[in-house]
Backbone as a ProteinNet text record, in pm:
[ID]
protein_1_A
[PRIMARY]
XXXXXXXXXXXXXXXXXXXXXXXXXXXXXXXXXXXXXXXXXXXXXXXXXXXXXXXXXXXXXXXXXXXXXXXXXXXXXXXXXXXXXXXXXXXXXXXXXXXXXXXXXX
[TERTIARY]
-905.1	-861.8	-792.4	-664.3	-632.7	-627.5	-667.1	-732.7	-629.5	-565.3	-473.4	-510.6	-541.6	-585.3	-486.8	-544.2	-424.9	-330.9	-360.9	-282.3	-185.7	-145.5	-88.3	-28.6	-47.3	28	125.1	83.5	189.5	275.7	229	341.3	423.8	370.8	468.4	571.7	521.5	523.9	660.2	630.9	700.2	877.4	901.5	1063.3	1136.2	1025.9	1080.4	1114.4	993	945	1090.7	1138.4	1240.8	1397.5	1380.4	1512.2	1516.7	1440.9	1419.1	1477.4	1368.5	1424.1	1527.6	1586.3	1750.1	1814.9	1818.5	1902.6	1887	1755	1753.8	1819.1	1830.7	1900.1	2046	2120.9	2243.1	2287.8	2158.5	2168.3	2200.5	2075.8	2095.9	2179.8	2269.1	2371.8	2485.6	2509.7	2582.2	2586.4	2449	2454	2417.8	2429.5	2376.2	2461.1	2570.2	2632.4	2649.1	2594.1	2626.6	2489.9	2386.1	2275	2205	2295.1	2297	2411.6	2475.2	2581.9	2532.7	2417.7	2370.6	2279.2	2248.3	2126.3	2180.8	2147.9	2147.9	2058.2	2111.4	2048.8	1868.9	1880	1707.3	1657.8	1702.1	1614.3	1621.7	1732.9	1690.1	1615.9	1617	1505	1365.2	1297.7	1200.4	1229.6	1287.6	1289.6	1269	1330.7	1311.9	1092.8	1101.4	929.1	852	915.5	801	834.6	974.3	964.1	828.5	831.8	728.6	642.8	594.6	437.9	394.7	487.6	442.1	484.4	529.5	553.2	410.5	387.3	298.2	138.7	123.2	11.8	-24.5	108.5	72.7	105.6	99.1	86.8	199	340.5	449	518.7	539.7	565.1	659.2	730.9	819.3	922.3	1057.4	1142.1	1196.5	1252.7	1282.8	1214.5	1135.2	1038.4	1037.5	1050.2	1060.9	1224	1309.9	1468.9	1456	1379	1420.7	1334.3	1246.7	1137.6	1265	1298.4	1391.5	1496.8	1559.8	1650.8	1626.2	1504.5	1435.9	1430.7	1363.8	1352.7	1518.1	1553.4	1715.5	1764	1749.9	1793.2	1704.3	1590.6	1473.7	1387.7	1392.5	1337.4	1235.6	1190	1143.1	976.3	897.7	818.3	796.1	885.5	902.7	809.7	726.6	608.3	471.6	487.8	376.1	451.2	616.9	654.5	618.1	572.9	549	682.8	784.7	900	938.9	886.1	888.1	765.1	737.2	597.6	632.8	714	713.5	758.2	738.3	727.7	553.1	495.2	335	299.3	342.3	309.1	327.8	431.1	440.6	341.8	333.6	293.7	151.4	110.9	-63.3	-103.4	-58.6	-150.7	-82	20	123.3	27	94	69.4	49.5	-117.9	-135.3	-80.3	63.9	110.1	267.7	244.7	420.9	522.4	582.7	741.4	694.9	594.1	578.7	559.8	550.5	536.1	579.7	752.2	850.7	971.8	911	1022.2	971.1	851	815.6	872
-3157.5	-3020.6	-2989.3	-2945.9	-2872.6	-2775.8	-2748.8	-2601.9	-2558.8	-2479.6	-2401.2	-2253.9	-2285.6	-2182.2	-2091.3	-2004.9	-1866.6	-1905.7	-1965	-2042.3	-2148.8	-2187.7	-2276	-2195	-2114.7	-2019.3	-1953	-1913.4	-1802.1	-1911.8	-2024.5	-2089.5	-2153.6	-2144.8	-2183.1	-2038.5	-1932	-1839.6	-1762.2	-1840.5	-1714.7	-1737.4	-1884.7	-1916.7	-1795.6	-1790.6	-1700	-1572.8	-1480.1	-1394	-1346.4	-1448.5	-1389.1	-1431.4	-1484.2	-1500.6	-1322.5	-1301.5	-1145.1	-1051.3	-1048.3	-961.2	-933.5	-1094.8	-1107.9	-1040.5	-1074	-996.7	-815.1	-820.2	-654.7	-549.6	-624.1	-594.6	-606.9	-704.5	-681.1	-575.7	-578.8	-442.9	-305.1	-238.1	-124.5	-119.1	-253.3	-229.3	-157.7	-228.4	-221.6	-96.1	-40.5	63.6	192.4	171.1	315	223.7	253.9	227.3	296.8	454.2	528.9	549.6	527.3	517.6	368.9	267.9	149.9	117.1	185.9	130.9	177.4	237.2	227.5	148.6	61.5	-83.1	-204.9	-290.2	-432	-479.2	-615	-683.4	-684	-743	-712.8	-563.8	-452.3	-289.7	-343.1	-329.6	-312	-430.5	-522.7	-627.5	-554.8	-490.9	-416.8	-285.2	-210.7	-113.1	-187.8	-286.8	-342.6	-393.6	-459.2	-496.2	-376.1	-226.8	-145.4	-79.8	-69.4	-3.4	-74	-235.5	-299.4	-270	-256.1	-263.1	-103.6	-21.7	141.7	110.8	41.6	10.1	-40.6	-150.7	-221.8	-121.1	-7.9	56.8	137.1	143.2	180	73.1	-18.2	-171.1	-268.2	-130.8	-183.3	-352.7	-425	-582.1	-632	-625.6	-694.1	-652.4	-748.6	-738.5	-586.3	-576.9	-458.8	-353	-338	-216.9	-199.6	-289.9	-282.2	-227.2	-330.5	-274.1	-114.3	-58.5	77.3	178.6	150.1	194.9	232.4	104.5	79.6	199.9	243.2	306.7	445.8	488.7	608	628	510.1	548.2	606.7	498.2	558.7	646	731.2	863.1	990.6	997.8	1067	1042.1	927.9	956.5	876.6	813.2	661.8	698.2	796.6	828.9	948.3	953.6	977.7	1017.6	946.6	918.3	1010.3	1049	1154.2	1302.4	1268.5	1385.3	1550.1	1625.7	1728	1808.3	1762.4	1819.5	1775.7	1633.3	1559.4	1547.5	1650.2	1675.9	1550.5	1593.8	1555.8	1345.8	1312.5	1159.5	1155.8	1223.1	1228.4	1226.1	1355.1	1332.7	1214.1	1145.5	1068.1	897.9	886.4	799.8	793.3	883.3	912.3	970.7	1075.5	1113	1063.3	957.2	889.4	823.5	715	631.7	504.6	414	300.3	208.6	209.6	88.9	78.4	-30.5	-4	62	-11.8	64.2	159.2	210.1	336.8	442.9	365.9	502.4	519.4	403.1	417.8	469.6	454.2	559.7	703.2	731.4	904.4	929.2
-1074.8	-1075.7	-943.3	-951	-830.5	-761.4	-657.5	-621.7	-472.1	-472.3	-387.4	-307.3	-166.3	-113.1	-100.1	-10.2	-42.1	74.8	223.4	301.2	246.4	128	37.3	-17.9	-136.1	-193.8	-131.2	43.9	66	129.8	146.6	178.4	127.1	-19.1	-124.7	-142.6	-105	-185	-119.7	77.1	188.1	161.1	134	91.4	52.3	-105.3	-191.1	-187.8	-123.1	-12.9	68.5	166.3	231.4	187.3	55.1	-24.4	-38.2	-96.7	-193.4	-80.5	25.6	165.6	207.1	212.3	258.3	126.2	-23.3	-97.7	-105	-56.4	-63.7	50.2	193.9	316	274.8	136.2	120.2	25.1	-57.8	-153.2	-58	-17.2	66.4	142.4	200.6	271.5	149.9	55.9	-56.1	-112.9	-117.1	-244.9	-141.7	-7.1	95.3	183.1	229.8	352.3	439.6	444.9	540.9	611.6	558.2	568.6	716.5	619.6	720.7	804.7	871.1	885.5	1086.5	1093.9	1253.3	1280.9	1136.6	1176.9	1124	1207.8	1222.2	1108.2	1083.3	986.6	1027.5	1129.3	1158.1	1180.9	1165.5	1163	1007.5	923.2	791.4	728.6	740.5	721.3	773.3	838.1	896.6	786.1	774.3	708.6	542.8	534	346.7	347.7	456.9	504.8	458.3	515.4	505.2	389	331.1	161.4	63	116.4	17.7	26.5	144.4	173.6	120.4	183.3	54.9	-29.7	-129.8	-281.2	-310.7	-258	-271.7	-313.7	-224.9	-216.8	-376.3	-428.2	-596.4	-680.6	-705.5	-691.4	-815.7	-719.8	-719.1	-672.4	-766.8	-650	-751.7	-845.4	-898.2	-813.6	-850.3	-771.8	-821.7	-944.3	-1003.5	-933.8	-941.3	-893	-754.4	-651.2	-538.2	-492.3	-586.2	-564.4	-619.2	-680.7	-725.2	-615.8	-575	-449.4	-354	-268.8	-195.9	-220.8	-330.9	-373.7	-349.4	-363.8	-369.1	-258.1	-154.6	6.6	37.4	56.8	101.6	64.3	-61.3	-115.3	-37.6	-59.2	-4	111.2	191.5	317.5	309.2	424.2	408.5	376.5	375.8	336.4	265.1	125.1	19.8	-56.4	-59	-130.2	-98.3	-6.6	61.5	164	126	166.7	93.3	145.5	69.9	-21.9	32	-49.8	-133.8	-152.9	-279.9	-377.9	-397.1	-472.3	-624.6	-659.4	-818.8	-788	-671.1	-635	-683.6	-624	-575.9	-716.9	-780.7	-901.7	-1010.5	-1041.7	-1111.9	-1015.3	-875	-828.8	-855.2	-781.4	-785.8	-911.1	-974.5	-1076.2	-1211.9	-1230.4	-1352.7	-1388.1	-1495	-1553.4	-1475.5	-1472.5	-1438.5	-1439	-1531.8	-1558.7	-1449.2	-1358	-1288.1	-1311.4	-1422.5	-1469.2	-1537.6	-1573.9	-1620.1	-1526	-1433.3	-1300.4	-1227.5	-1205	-1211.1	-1246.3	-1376.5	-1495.7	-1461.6	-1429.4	-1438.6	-1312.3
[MASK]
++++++++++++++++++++++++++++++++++++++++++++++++++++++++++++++++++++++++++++++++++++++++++++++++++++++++++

């Protein structure tokens, strides 16, 4: 039987990991250019790091779902998600539907 610690996994895992990163730093350059156009590849690589990790906390992790997170940050403000002026984020995040793209779509 083969058994794979989690030190194995992410190192199978990190390649892939910063393939994704790097395409998402060309996205937001792409689809928000006025937005990025006062950061360097490494701020928005740091800024794509922390869209995930608050994606991550409603347990957002496909790529899809993270590219649309991402989308939302850059439209609304990098903490979106707990801004009070964005009530109806809160709502569909925290009190939506358990299921990802369903609480995505709301």
């Amino acid at each position: 039987m083969l058994i794979l610690r989690s030190k194995q996994i992410e190192a199978i895992a990190a390649p892939m990991r910063r393939e994704f990163e790097s395409e998402m730093v060309c996205h937001v350059k792409t689809a928000f250019p006025e937005q990025c156009e006062s950061m360097d590849d490494d701020a928005l690589l740091e800024v794509v790091r922390y869209g995930m990790g608050r994606a991550r906390r409603y347990s957002l992790t496909s790529d899809g779902q993270i590219k649309r997170w991402l989308g939302l940050m850059f439209t609304f403000g990098r903490e979106f998600d707990t801004d009070p002026t964005c009530r109806w984020t809160q709502n569909a995040l925290q009190r939506g539907s358990h299921v990802p793209n369903k609480k995505m779509n709301q």
